[in-house]
C-alpha positions in Angstrom: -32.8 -36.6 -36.5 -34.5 -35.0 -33.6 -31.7 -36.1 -31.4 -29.2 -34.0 -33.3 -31.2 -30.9 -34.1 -31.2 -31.1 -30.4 -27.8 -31.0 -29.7 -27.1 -28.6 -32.1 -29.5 -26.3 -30.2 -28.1 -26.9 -26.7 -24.0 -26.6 -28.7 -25.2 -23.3 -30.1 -26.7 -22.4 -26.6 -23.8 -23.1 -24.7 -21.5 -21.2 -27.4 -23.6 -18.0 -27.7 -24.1 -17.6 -23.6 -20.2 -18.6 -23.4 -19.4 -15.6 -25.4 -21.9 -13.1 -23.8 -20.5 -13.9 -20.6 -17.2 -13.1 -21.8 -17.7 -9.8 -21.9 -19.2 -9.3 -18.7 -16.0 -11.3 -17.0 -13.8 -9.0 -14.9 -10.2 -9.3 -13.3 -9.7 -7.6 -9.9 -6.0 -8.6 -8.8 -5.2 -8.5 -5.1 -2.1 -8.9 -3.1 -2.8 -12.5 -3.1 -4.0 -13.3 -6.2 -7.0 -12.8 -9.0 -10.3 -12.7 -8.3 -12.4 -13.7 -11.5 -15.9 -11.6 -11.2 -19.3 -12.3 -13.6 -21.2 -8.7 -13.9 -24.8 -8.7 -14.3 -25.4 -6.6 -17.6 -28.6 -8.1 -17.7 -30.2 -6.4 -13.9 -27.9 -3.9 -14.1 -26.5 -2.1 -16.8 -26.2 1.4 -15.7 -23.7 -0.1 -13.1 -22.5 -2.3 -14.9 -21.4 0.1 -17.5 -20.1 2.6 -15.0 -18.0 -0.4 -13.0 -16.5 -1.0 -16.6 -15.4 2.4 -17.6 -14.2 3.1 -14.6 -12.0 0.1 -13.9 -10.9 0.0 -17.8 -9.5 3.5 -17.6 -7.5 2.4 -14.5 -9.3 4.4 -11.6 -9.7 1.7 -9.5 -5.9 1.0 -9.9 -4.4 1.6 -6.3 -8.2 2.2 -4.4 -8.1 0.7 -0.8 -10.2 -1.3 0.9 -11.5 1.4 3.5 -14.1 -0.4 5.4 -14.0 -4.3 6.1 -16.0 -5.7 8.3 -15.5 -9.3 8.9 -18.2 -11.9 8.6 -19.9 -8.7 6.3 -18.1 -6.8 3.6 -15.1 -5.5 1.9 -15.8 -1.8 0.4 -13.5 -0.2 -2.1 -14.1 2.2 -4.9 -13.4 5.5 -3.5 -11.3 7.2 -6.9 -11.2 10.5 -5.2 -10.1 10.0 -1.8 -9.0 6.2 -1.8 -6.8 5.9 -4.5 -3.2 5.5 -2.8 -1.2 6.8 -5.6 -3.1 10.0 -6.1 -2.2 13.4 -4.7 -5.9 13.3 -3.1 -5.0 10.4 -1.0 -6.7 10.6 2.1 -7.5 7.5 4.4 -9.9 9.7 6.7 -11.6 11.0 3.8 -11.9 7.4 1.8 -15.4 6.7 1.5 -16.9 9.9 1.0 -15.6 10.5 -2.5 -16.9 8.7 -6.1 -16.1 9.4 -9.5 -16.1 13.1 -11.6 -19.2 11.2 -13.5 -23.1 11.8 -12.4 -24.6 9.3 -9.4 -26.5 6.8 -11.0 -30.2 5.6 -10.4 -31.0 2.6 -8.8 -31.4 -0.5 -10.1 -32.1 -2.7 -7.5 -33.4 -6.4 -8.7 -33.9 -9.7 -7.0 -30.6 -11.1 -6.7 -29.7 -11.7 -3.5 -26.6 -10.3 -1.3 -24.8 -13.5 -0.8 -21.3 -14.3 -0.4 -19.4 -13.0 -3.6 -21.9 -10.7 -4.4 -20.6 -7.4 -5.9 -23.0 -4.5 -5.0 -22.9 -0.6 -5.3 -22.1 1.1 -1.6 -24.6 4.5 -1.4 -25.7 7.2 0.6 -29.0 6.9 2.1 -30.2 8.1 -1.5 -30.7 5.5 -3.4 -30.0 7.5 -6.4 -26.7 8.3 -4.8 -24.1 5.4 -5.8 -21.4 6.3 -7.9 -17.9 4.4 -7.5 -17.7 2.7 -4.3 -18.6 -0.9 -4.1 -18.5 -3.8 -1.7 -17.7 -7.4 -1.6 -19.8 -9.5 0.8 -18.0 -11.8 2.6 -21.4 -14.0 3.6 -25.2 -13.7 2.9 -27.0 -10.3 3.7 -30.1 -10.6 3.2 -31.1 -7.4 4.7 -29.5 -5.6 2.1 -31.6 -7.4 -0.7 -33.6 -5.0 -3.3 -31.9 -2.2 -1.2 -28.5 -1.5 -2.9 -27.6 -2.4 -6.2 -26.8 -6.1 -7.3 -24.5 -5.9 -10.0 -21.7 -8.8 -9.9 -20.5 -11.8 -8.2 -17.1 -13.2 -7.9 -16.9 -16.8 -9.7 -13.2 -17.1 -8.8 -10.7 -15.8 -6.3 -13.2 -15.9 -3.6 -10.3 -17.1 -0.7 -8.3 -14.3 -2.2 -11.0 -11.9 -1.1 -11.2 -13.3 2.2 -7.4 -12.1 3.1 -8.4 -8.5 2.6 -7.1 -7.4 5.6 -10.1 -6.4 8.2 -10.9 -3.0 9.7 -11.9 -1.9 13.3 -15.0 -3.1 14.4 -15.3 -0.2 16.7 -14.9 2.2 13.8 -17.6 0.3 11.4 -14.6 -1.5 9.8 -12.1 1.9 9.1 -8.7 -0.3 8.4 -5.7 1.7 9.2 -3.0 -0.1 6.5 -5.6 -1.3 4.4 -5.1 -3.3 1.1 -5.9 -2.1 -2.0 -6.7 -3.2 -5.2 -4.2 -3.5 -7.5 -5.7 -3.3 -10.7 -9.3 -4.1 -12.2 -9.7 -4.9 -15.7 -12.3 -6.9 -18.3 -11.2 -10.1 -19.5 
């Protein structure tokens, strides 16, 4: 008897966290294929929430990768000047631009910068981030409880690895950069 009350704790575990998760799964499609991301309501949630409405509404549609530096990060998320469909398209300008919605407070936690990790690019304000986000490529540790944690990819990861690289004498600018191509929940 104890056996199964048991396993009908652990089934109903698995089935409830199976279905929370869900809703925190997000698609970012690249050139080469889909990259399968877990957000982090739980740390998170302000960020979280923004990353959401902005990528369902389809701002992140058609953003480039401005700054990739290899063996680092990929950062994207520029709406304003890095969205290469828009009529404020402007490579030189990509990176200084966010969303029309307030900067978000900080909410850095202990989850480390590893490689996956999604995390919230920001002025030296930490109060600052809005949009832009970046994709580490391998661990950072020095970037732990400093920027915001707020995803990691569970899928795709290779994928993110072909994002074309930027100049490492212009702290990673990429000329022809990729983009993304769109960015939706599950």
């Amino acid at each position: 008897m104890n056996r199964i009350f048991i396993n009908l704790i652990i089934i109903f575990f698995l089935l409830t966290n199976q279905s929370i998760s869900k809703e925190d799964i997000m698609i970012l499609k690249l050139k080469d294929g889909e990259v399968k991301i877990e957000l982090f309501n739980d740390v998170a949630p302000n960020h979280v929430k923004r990353i959401k409405e902005l990528a369902n509404s389809g701002k992140y549609d058609n953003v480039v990768f401005h700054r990739v530096i290899d063996g680092f990060m990929a950062q994207t998320g520029d709406v304003k000047f890095g969205n290469s469909d828009s009529k404020d398209f402007n490579l030189r300008m990509a990176g200084m631009g966010g969303s029309d919605l307030p900067d978000l407070e900080q909410e850095f936690n202990s989850l480390p910068h590893e490689r996956g990790t999604l995390s919230m690019a920001r002025s030296s304000d930490p109060n600052s981030a809005n949009s832009q986000f970046f994709i580490c490529f391998k661990a950072a540790p020095f970037l732990d409880r400093q920027y915001t944690v707020f995803g990691k990819v569970i899928s795709g990861m290779d994928f993110v690895d072909k994002i074309k690289r930027g100049d490492e004498n212009n702290n990673g600018a990429v000329s022809d950069p990729d983009k993304i191509i769109s960015f939706k929940s599950l």
